[in-house]
N, C-alpha and C positions, 0 to 999 in steps of 0.2 A: 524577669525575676531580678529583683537589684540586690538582694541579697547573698554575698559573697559564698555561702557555705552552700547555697543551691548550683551552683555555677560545677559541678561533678558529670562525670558519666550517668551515674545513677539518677539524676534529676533530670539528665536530659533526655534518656529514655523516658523518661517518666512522662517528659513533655509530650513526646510522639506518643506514648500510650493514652494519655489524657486524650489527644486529639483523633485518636483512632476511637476511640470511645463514643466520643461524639458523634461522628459519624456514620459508629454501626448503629447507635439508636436511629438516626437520622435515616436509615436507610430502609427499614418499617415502623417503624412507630408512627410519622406523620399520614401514611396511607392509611393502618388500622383504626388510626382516628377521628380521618375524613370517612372510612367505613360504616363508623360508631356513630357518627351524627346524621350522615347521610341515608343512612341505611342502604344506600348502593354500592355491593361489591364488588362491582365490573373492572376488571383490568386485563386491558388489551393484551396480544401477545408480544408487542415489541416491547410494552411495560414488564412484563411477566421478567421476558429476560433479561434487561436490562437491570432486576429489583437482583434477580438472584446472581447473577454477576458481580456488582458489587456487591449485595452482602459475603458471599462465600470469598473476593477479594479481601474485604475486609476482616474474615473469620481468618483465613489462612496469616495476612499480615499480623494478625496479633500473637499467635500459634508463633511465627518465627521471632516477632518481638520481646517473645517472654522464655524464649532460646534465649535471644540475647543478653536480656538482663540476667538470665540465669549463670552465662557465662561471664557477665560482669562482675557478679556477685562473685561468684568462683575463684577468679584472677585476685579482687580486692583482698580475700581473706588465705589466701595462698601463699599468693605473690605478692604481697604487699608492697614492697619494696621496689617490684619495677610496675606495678599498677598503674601508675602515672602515666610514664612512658612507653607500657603498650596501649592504653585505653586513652589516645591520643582525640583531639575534637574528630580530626579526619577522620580514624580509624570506626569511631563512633556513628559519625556521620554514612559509612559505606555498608555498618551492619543495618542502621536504618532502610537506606536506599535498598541495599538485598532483599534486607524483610518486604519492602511495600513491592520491589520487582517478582518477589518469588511467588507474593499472593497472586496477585495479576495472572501470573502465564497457571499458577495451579489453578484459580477460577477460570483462565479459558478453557479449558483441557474440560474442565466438569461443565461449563456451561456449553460446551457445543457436544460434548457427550451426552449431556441429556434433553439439547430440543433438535437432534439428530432423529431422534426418533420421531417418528410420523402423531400427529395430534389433532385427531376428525374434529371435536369442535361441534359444538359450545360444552365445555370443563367448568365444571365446579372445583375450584384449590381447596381443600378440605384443611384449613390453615389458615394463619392473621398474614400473612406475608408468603409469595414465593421460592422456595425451599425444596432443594433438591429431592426428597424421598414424597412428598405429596406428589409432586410436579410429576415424576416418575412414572407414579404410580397412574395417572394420566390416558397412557398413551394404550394408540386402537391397539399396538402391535407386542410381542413377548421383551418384553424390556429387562430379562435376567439377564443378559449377556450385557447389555453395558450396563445395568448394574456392577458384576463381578466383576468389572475393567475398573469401575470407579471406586471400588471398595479397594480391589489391589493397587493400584494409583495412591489413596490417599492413604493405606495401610507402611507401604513404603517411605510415604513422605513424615504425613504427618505423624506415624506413631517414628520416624525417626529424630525427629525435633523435638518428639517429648523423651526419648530416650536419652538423648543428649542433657537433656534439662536434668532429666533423672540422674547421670552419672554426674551430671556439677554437684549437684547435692549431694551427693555420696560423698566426692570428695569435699567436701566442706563440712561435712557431719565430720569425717575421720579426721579435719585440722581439729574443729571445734573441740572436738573430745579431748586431744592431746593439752588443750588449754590445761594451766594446774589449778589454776582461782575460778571455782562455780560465776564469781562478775565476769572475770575473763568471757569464759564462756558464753554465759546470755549476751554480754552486750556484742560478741562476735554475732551470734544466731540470731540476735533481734533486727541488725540489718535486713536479714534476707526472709522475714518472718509477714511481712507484708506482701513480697512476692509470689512467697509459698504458698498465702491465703488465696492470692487469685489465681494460680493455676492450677489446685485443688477447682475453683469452682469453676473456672474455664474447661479442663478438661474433664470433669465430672459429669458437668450437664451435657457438655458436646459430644460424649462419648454414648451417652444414651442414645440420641439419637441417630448420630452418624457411623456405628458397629452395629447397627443391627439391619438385616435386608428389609427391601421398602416391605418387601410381602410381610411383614410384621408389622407395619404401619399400622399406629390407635390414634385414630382421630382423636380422643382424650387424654393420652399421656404426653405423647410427641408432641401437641403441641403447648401442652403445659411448661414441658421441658424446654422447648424453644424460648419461648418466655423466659428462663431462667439465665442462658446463655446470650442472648441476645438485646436481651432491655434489664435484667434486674442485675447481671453481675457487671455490665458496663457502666451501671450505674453508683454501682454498688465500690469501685473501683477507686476513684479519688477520695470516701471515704474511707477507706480502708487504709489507704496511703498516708493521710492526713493523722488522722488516729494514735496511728500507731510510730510514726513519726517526729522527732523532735524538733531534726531541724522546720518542718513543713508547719510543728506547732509555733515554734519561736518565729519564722517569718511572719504566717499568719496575722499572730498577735500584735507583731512590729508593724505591721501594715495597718491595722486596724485601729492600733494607739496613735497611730502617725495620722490617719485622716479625725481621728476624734478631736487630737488637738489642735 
């Protein structure tokens, strides 16, 4: 980014979100589509694990990356003042590394929780990709019990990363409000109004299917929903940033009048 006004906290999360994005497309989409042409849907078992490993890595790193930016957001309209000086490149850099270390070890925990249990074999994935409540739902043997380990596990974690998200915005509604000037106001809120777009549809679509037991598993909803969380809102994401954005419009545009001429 050579443009100076990009060169923020906020952009640089941006960046690691940009590029987690890619990724989670990257980590079913090209199999659904050698599926789609191929008409073969065989995928080995050390595929299987390997697909849901990273994806659910990657699903959890974004869950704590938009913590992040959430507490970025937070700090900027609070603390404005020492924002600089807490949201340091380092300091920045060590909430990234957390997020991508925290996904990591919370996808091991659920990937060896769920091909722990016994799987007789040959399985049909009733799913475009492997995904822990199809995958589950699998096995010869009663899989409630680490079901309820994995729901309590990711109930703890993940609904505590969105709570954190929740209370940033809380306080940032009660700065915002105090503003006296209605401009005041919006242009405080429209900072954080692209962020709030995507974890409205990150934790919308994820919560469908990952709050409810596999034994409620619709091979028609769930995976529609998956669809939504895993390819349309990742993709959906740099728009959204873009858009709704100034500085990202004015780069943009300067990039683009720069190769025209």
């Amino acid at each position: 980014m050579r443009d100076s006004r990009l060169h923020s906290p906020m952009y640089f999360f941006l960046k690691n979100l940009s590029f987690l994005d890619m990724c989670y497309t990257s980590a079913t989409v090209p199999k659904a589509v050698v599926v789609s042409f191929t008409g073969s849907g065989v995928i080995s078992y050390l595929e299987c694990v390997t697909q849901l490993y990273i994806f659910v890595t990657l699903c959890a790193t974004e869950c704590f990356l938009l913590t992040a930016m959430a507490y970025d957001r937070c700090l900027a309209i609070l603390r404005p003042l020492l924002y600089g000086t807490i949201m340091s490149q380092k300091y920045c850099s060590a909430l990234v590394v957390t997020a991508w270390v925290g996904g990591a070890c919370y996808s091991a925990f659920h990937t060896f929780n769920t091909f722990s249990l016994p799987y007789c074999g040959p399985n049909v994935v009733e799913h475009f990709f492997c995904d822990i409540p199809p995958v589950m739902r699998l096995s010869c043997a009663d899989y409630h019990l680490s079901e309820e380990v994995g729901f309590a596990v990711s109930s703890c974690i993940i609904m505590s990363a969105f709570a954190l998200t929740v209370f940033s915005y809380i306080g940032i509604v009660a700065t915002v409000l105090r503003i006296p000037s209605v401009d005041g106001r919006w242009k405080a809120f429209s900072t954080c109004s692209s962020h709030l777009t995507t974890v409205i549809l990150f934790y919308g679509t994820g919560s469908f299917v990952y709050l409810r037991p596999a034994s409620q598993y619709s091979t028609t909803l769930n995976p529609l929903a998956s669809v939504f969380y895993s390819v349309v809102t990742p993709s959906l994401n740099p728009v959204v940033y873009c858009l709704r954005n100034k500085d990202m419009k004015f780069a943009l545009q300067k990039l683009y009048c720069g190769r025209k001429n």
